[in-house]
C-alpha positions as CSV (number, residue, x, y, z in Angstrom):
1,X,-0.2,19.0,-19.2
2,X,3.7,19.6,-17.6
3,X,4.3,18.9,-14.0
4,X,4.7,22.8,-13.9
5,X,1.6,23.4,-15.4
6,X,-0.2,21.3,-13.2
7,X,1.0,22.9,-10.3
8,X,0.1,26.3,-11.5
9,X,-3.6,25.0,-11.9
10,X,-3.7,23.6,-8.5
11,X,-2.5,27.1,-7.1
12,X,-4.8,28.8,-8.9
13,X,-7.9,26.4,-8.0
14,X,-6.9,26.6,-4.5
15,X,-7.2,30.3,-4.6
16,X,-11.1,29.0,-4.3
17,X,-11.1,28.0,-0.8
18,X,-9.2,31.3,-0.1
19,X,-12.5,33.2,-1.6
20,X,-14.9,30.8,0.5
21,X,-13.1,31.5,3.8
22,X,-13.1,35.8,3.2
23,X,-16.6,35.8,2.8
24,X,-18.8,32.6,3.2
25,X,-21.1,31.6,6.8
26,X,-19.7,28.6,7.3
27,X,-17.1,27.7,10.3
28,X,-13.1,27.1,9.9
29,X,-13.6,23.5,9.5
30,X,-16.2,23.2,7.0
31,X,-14.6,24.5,4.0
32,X,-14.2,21.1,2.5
33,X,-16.9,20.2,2.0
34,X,-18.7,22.5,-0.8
35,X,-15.4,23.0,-2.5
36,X,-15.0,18.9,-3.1
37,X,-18.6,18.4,-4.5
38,X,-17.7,21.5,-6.7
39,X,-14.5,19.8,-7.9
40,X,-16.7,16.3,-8.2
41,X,-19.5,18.1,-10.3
42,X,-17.0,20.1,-12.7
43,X,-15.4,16.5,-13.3
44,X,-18.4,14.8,-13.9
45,X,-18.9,17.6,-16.7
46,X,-15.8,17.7,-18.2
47,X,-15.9,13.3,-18.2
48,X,-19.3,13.2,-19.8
49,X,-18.6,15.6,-22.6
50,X,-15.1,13.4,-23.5
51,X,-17.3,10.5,-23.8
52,X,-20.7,12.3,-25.4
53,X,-19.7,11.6,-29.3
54,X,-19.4,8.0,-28.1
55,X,-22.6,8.1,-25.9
56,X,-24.4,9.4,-28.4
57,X,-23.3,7.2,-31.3
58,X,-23.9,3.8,-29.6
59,X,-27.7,5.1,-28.4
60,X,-28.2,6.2,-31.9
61,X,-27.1,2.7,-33.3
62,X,-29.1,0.6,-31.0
63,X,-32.2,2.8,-30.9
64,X,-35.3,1.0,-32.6
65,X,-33.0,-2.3,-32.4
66,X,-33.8,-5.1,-30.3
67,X,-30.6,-4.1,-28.5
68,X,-31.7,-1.0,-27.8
69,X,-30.1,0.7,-25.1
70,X,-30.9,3.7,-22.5
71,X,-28.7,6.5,-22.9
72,X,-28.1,6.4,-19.0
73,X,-26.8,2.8,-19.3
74,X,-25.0,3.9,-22.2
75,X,-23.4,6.6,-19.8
76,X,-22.2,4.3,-17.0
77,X,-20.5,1.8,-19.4
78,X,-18.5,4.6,-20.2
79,X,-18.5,7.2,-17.8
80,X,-19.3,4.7,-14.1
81,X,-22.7,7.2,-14.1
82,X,-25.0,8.6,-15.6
83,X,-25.0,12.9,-15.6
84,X,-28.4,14.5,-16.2
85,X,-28.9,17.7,-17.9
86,X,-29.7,19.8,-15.3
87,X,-26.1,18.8,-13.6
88,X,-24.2,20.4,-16.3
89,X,-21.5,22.0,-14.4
90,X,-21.3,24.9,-17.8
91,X,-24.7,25.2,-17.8
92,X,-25.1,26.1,-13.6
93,X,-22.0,28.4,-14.1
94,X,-24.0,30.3,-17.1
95,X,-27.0,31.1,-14.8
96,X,-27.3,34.5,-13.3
97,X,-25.0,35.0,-10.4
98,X,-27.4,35.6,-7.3
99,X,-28.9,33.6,-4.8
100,X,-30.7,31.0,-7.0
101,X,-27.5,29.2,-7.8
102,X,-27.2,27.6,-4.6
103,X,-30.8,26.0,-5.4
104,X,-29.4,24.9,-9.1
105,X,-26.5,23.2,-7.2
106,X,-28.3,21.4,-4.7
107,X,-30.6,20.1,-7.3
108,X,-27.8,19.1,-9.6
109,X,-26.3,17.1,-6.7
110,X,-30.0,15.7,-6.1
111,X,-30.2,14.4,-9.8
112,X,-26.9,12.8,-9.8
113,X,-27.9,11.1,-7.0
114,X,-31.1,10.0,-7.8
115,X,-29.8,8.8,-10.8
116,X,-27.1,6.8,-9.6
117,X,-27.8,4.5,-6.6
118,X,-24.3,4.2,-5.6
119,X,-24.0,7.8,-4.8
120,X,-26.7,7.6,-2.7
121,X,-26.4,10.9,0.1
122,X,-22.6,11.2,-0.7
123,X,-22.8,14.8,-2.2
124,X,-23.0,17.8,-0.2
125,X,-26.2,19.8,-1.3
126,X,-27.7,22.3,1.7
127,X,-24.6,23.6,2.0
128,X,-24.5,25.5,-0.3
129,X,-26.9,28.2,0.8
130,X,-24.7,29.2,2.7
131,X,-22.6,30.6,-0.1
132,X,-24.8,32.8,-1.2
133,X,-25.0,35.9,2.2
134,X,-27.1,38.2,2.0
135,X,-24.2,40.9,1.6
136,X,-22.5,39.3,-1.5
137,X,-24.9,36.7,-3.4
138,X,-22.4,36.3,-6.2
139,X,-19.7,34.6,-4.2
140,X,-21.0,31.0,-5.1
141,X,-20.8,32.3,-8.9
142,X,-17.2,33.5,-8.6
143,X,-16.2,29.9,-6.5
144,X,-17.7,28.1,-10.0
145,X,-15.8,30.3,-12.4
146,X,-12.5,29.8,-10.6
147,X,-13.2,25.5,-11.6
148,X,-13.8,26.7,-15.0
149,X,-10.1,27.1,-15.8
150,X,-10.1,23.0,-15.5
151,X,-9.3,22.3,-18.9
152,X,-11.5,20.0,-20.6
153,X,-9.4,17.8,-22.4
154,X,-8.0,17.0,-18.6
155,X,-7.0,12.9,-17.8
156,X,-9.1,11.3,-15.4
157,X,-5.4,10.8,-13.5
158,X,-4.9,14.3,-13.0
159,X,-8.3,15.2,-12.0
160,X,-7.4,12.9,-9.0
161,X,-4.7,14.3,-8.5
162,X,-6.2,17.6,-8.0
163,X,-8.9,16.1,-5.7
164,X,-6.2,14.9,-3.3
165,X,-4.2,18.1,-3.5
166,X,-7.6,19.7,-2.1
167,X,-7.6,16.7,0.4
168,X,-4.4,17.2,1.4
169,X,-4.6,21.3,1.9
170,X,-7.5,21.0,3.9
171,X,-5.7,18.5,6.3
172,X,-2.9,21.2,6.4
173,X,-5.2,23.7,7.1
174,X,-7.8,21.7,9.8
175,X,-4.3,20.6,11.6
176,X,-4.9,17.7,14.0
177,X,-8.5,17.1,12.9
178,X,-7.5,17.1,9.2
179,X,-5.4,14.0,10.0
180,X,-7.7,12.1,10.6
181,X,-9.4,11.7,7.6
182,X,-6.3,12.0,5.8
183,X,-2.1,10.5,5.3
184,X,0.1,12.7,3.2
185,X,0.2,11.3,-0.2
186,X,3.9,10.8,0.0
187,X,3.7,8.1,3.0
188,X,1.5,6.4,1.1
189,X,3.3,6.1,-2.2
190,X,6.1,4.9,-0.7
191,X,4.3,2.6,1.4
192,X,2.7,1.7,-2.1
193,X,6.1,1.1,-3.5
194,X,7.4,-1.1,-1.1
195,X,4.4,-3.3,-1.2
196,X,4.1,-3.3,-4.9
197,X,0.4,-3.9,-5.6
198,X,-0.2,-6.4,-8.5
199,X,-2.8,-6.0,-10.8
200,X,-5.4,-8.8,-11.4
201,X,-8.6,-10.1,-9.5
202,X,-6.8,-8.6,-6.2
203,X,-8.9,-7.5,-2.9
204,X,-7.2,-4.7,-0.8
205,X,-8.6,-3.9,3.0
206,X,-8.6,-0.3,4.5
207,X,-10.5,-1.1,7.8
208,X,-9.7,3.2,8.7
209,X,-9.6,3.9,5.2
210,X,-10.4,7.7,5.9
211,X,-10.8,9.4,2.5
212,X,-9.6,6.7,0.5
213,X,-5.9,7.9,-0.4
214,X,-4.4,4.0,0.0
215,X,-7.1,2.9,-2.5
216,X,-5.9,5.9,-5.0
217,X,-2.3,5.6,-4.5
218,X,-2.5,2.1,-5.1
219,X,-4.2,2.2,-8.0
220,X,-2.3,5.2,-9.1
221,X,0.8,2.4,-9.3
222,X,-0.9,-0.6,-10.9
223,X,-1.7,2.0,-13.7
224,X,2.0,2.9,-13.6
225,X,3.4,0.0,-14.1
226,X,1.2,-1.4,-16.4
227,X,0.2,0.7,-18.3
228,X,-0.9,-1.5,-21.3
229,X,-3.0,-3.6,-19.3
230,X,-6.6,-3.6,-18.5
231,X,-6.3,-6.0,-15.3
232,X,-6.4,-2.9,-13.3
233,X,-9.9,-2.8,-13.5
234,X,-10.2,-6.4,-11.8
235,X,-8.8,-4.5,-8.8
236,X,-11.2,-3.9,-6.1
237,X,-11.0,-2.0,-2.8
238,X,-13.3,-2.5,0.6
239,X,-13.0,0.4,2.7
240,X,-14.1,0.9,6.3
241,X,-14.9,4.6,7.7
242,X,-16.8,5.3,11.1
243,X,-17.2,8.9,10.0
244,X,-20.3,9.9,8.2
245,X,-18.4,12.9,6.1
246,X,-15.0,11.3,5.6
247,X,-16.7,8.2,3.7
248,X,-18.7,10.6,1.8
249,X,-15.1,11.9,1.2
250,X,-13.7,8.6,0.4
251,X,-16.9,7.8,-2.4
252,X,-15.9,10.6,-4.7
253,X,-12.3,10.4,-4.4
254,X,-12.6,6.4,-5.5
255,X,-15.1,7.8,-7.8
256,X,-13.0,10.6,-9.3
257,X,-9.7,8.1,-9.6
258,X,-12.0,5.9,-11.4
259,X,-11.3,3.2,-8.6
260,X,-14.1,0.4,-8.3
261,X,-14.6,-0.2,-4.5
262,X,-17.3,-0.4,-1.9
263,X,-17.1,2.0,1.4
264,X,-18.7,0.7,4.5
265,X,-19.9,3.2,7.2
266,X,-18.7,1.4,10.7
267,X,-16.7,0.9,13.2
268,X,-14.0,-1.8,12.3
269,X,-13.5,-2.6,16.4
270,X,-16.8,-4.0,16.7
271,X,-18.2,-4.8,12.8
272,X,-16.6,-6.6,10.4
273,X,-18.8,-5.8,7.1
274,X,-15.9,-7.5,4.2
275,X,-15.5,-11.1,6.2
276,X,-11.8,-9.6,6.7
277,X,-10.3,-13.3,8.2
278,X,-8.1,-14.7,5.6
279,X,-9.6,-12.6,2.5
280,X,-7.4,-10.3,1.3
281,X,-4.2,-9.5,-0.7
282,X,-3.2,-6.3,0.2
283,X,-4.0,-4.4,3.9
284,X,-2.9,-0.7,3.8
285,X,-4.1,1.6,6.5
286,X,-3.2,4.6,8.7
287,X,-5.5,3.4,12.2
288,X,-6.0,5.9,14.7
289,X,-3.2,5.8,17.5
290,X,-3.6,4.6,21.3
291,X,-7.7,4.3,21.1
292,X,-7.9,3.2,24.9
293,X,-11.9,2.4,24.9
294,X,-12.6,-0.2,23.3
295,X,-14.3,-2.9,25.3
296,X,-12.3,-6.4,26.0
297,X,-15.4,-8.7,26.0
298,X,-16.7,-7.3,22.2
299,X,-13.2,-8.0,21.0
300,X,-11.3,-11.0,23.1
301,X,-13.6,-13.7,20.4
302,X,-13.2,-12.0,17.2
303,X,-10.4,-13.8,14.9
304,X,-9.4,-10.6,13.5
305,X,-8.1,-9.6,16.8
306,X,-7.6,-13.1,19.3
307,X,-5.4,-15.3,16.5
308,X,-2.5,-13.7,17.6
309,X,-3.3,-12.6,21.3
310,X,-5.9,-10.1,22.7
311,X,-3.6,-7.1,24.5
312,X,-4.6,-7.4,28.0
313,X,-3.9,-5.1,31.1
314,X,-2.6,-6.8,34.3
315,X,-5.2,-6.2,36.1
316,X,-9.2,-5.7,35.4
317,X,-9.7,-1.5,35.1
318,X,-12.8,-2.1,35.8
319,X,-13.7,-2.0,39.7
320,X,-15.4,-4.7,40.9
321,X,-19.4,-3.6,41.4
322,X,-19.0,-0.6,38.7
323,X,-21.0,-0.8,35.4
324,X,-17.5,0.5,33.5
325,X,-16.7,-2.3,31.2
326,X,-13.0,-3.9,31.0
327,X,-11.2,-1.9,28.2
328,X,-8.1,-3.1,26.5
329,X,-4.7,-1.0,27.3
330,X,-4.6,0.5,23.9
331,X,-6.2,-0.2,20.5
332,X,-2.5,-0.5,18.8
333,X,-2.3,-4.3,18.9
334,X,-5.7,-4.4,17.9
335,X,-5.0,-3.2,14.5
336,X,-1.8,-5.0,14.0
337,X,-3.5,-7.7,14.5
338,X,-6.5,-7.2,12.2
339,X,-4.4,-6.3,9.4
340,X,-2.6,-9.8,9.9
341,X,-5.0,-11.7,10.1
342,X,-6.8,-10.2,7.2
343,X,-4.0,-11.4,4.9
344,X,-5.0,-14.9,2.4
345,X,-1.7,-17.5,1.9
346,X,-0.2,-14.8,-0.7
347,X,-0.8,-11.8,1.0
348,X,0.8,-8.3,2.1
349,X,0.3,-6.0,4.3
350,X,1.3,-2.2,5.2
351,X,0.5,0.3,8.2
352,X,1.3,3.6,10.1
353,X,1.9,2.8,13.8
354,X,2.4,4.8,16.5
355,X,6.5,4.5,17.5
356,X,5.8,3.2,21.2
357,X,4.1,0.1,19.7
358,X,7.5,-1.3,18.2
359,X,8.4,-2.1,21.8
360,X,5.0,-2.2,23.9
361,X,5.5,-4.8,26.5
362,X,3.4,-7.0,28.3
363,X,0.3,-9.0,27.1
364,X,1.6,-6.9,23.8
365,X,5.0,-8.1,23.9
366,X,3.9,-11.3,23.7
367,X,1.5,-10.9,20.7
368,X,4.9,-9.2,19.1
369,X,6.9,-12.0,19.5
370,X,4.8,-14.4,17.7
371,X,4.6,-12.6,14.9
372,X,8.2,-12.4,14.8
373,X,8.7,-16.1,15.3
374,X,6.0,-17.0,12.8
375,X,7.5,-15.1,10.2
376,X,5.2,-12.7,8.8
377,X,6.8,-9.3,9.7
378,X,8.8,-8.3,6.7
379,X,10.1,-4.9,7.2
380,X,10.0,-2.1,9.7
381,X,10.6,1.1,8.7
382,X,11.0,4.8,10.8
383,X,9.8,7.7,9.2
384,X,10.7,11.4,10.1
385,X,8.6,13.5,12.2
386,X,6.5,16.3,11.3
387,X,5.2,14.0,8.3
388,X,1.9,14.0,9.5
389,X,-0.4,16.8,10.2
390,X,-1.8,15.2,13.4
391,X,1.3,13.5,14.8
392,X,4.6,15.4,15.1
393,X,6.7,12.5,16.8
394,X,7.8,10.0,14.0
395,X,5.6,7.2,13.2
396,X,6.6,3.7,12.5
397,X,5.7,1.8,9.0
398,X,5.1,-2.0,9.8
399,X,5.2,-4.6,6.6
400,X,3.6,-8.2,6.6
401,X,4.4,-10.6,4.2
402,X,2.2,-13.6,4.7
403,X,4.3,-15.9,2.0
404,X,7.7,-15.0,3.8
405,X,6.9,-17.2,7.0
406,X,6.9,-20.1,4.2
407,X,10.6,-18.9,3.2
408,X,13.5,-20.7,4.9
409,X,16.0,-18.1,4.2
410,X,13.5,-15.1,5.1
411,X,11.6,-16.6,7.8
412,X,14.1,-15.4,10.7
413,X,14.8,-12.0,9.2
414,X,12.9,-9.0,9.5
415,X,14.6,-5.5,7.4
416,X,14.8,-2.7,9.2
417,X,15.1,1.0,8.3
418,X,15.7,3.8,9.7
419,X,14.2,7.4,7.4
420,X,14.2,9.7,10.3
421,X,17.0,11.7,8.2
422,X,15.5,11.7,5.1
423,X,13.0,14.5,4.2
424,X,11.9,17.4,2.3
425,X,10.7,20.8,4.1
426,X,7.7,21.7,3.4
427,X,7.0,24.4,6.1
428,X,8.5,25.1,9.0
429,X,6.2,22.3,10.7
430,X,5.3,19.8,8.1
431,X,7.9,17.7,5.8
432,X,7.4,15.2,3.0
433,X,9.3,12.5,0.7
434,X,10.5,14.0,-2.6
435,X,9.5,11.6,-5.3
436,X,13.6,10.1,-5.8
437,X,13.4,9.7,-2.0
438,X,10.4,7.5,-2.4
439,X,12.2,5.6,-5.0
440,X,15.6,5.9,-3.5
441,X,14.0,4.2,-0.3
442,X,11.9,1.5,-2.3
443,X,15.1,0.4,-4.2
444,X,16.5,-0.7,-0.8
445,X,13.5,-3.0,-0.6
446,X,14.3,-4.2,-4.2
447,X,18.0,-5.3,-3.4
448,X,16.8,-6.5,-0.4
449,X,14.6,-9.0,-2.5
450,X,17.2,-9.6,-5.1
451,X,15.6,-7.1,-7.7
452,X,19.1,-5.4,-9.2
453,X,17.6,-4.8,-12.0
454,X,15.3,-2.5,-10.6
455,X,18.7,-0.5,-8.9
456,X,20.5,-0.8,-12.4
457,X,17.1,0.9,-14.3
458,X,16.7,3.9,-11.6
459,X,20.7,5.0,-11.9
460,X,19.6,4.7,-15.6
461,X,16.7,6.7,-14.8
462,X,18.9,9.7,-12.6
463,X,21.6,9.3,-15.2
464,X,19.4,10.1,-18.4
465,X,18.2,13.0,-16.2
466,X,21.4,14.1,-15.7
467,X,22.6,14.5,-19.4
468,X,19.3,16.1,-20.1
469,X,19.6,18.9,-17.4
470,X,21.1,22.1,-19.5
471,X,24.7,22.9,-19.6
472,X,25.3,25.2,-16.5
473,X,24.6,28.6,-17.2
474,X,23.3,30.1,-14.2
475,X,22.7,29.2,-10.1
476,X,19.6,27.5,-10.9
477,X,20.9,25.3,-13.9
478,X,24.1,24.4,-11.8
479,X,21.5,23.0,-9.1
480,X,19.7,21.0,-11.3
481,X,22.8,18.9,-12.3
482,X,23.8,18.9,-8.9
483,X,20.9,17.5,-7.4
484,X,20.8,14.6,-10.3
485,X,24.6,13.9,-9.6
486,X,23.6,13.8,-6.0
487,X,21.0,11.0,-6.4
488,X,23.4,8.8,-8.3
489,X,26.2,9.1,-5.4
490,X,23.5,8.3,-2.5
491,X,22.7,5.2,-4.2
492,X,26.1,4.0,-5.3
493,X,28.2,4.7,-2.3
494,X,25.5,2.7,-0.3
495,X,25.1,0.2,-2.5
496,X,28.4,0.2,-4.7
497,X,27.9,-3.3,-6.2
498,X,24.3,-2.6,-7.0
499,X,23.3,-5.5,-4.7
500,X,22.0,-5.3,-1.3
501,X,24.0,-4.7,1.9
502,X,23.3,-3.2,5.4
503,X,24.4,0.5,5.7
504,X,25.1,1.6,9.3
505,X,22.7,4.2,10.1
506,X,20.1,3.6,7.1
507,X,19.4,-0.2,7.0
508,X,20.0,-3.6,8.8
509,X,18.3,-7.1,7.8
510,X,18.1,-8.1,11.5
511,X,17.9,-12.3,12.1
512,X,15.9,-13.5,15.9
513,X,18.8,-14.9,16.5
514,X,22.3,-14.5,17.0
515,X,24.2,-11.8,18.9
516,X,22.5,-8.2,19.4
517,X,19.2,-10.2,17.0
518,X,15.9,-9.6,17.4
519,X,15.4,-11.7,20.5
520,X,18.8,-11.0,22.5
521,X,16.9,-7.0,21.6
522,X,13.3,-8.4,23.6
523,X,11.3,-9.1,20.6
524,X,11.9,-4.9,19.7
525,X,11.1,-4.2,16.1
526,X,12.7,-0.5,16.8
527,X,14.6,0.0,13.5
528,X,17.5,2.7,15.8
529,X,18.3,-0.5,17.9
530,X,19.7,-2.5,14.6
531,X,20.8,-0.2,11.9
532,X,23.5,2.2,14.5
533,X,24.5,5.1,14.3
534,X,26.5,7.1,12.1
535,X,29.8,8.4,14.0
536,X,31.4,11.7,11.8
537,X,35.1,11.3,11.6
538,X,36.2,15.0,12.8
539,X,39.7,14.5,12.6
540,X,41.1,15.4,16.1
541,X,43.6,13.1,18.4
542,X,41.9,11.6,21.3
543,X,44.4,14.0,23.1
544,X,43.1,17.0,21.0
545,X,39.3,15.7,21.5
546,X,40.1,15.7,25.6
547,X,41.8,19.7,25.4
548,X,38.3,20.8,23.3
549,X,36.1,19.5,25.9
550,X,37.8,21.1,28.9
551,X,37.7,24.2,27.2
552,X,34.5,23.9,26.5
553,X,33.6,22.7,30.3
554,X,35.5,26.1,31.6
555,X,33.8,28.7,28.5
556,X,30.4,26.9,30.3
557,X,31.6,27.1,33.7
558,X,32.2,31.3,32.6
559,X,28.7,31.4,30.8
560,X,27.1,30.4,33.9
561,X,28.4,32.8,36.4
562,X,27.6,35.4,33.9
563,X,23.7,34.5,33.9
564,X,24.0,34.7,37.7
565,X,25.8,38.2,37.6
566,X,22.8,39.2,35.7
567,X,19.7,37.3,37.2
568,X,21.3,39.3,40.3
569,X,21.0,42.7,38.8
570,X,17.3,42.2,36.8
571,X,16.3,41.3,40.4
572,X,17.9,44.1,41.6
573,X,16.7,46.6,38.7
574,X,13.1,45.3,39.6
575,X,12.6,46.0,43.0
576,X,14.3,49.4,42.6
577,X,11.2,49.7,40.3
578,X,8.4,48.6,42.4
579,X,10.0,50.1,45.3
580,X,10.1,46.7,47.5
């Protein structure tokens, strides 16, 4: 299936949730919901018939052996479950379209569920009675058919993918609630291609993991890049989720990826359910921002939070005689710290931070600073606004490297970047990375590590795309070329010698000390403080530059009496009106 083509089925699937909201009972928010477990039952369908020759072949071999095997066990070696008959996604969709699908769908869930412990009250299943009103019964029917032009010779990859599209619409859609169970898909890749997730017996850590996207995008990569490997299945992820729904959410997204992992219903502040101290070899994470309630005394002797410093507010806010509990001043430092502590000798770390946090002071500032002087802060890196759906101010990306603070030349450097500039539109209020911006970002990390290969392989990469674009024949073919050309020229007049180098107003590899370093800047990891700004050349004699801005000082000065002239006559107009 073509990029294109893919695309066109994700339009046309969505066109489902369109025909749920025009006539279903259920409120603006709970759309998800039936359409996921939909997408997760048509997938289970289309998985176990690609595997049923195979199924059926090893059950017939074995039967009436003494290595006879259960066609259900049969199923999760190949499959990860075990679909029962009456969940055949075909055989619900062939039913008679009235009321008494929404009871073949609930039970289809029920089987799956009954049959496999580890999806234990993760499907939706009442819910869907509610797609069935009285006034048009067949709407459930005409939701199903829509899934039915999933092909079934679909990759397990793409079937992700269309599950997060869904995810991600809905967040569009939900706004500020939608982010919180999920981060655009393009943050994460390219937070999943700076950190560059190895494959092997590795552990990664979500401790907000939402819906799971850092555990697919991750794995999305491994499978990338190595591609004729089966070490990706020693990869394992440990996800916490204090939402009910969203780590429903997150088990058939890991499921649908074919991502092994283990989602914990809790709140990561006060449980720690994976041993986090020490354990891990990749943290990725989006944690809510500024959570101001979270009590002092459950937190102040937990090592996931007190290695590096507990944030503390100057004075008690609680009063003296109340029952209100000492809270700390935000939650920020809380997670920064987590996620460093969480790291083992060899391991990396990568987060979504509120902005302010970069230079917090106080009890926070001082938590800051020894990270810096320790070593682990790799990388800081500010991203555009409007990326999220539930923050419109740009958020920070903070990298830990736990093997850099053992790196003499390293050790007192932290990279910084600045991405507020770069972008792709979506809409008028949401924008996104553009898969060569992702790449064209991560290659900076690459230099920045000595990897010119990697810089040499993606002009490679841009160029072979080039030549393959047609000849220019029309608008839309001399665009294409253009935008290949264009990639090739952002990399190499930033990097013309294919090696690393800070670029004033894009990236700066800061050291603590020195003039205008990291300390003479108190301890800020604020990437705008490092990397400058970029000053336009616009040509005009300082003498030229001086006559503009007079002119422009006395076409103001005109402007202004103007709006008085006419504030005077509305005022006038108005009473004239109202007879005052």
């Amino acid at each position: 299936m073509t990029d294109s083509e893919l695309k066109t089925l994700k339009d046309n699937l969505w066109h489902a949730a369109d025909v749920l909201r025009a006539g279903a009972h259920l409120a603006a928010n709970k759309y998800g919901q039936p359409i996921l477990g939909l997408i997760f039952l048509r997938y289970a369908d289309i998985l176990y018939k690609q595997h049923k020759a195979e199924i059926e072949a090893e059950y017939n071999k074995s039967k009436g052996t003494r290595a006879e095997k259960s066609i259900k066990d049969i199923s999760i070696k190949y499959c990860g479950f075990y679909l029962p008959p009456e969940a055949y996604y075909t055989t619900i969709n062939d039913a008679p379209d009235d009321a008494n699908k929404a009871t073949l769908v609930k039970k289809a869930m029920e089987a799956i569920e009954r049959e496999n412990e580890k999806m234990d009250g993760v499907l939706p299943k009442e819910v869907y009675g509610q797609l069935v009103p009285e006034e048009e019964p067949e709407l459930l029917s005409n939701i199903m058919r829509i899934f039915m032009d999933i092909p079934e010779n679909i990759s397990v990859d793409l079937f992700g993918e269309i599950y997060e599209f869904f995810l991600g619409e809905f967040a569009l859609q939900e706004g500020k609630d939608g982010g919180t169970f999920y981060t655009p898909a393009t943050v994460v890749r390219y937070m999943v291609e700076v950190l560059q997730p190895q494959n092997g017996e590795k552990k990664i850590l979500d401790p907000a993991c939402g819906s799971g996207g850092m555990f697919v995008q991750a794995a999305r990569f491994m499978h990338r890049h190595n591609k004729a490997s089966d070490e990706v299945m020693k990869f394992r992820c440990y996800g916490v989720e204090k939402e009910p729904d969203t780590v429903k959410l997150a088990k058939m997204n890991l499921l649908l990826n074919n991502v092994r992992g283990e989602i914990v219903e809790a709140n990561s502040f006060y449980s720690d359910p994976h041993n986090a101290v020490g354990n891990f070899d990749y943290v990725m994470a989006n944690p809510p921002f500024n959570v101001d309630e979270v009590v002092y005394d459950k937190v102040k002797d937990d090592p996931r939070f007190n290695i590096y410093g507990v944030p503390k507010n100057k004075s008690k806010t609680a009063k003296k005689g109340s029952d209100k509990k000492e809270t700390v001043p935000n939650a920020n430092y809380l997670w920064i710290s987590y996620f460093a502590s969480s790291l083992n000798a060899t391991g990396k770390a990568a987060l979504v931070m509120a902005n302010s946090a970069s230079d917090a002071g106080g009890s926070e500032l001082e938590i800051r600073k020894k990270m810096i002087e320790e070593g682990i802060i790799s990388q800081m890196v500010t991203l555009p606004s409007n990326m999220f759906s539930s923050v419109t101010l740009p958020a920070t990306l903070w990298f830990f490297d736990k093997q850099k603070t053992q790196d003499e030349q390293k050790k007192d450097k932290i990279l910084f970047i600045d991405a507020r500039s770069i972008f792709t539109q979506v809409d008028r209020a949401h924008r996104k990375f553009s898969d060569e911006q992702i790449k064209n970002l991560g290659i900076i990390t690459r230099l920045y590590n000595g990897d010119t290969q990697s810089f040499k392989d993606l002009i490679a990469e841009y160029t072979t795309a080039l030549k393959a674009a047609p000849e220019a024949s029309d608008d839309k073919e001399v665009k294409t070329k253009a935008y290949w050309q264009s990639q090739i020229d952002w990399l190499n007049e930033r990097f013309p010698d294919g090696t690393y180098t800070d670029v004033i107003g894009l990236c700066k590899a800061a050291s603590i000390e020195g003039e205008d370093g990291i300390r003479d800047q108190d301890y800020s990891l604020n990437a705008g403080r490092y990397v400058g700004v970029v000053i336009e050349d616009d040509g005009m004699t300082e003498a030229e530059f001086k006559a503009k801005m007079l002119g422009l000082n006395t076409e103001l000065g005109d402007l202004s009496k103007e709006a008085a002239t006419l504030e005077a006559r509305i005022a006038d107009n108005l009473k004239e009106l109202f007879g005052e």
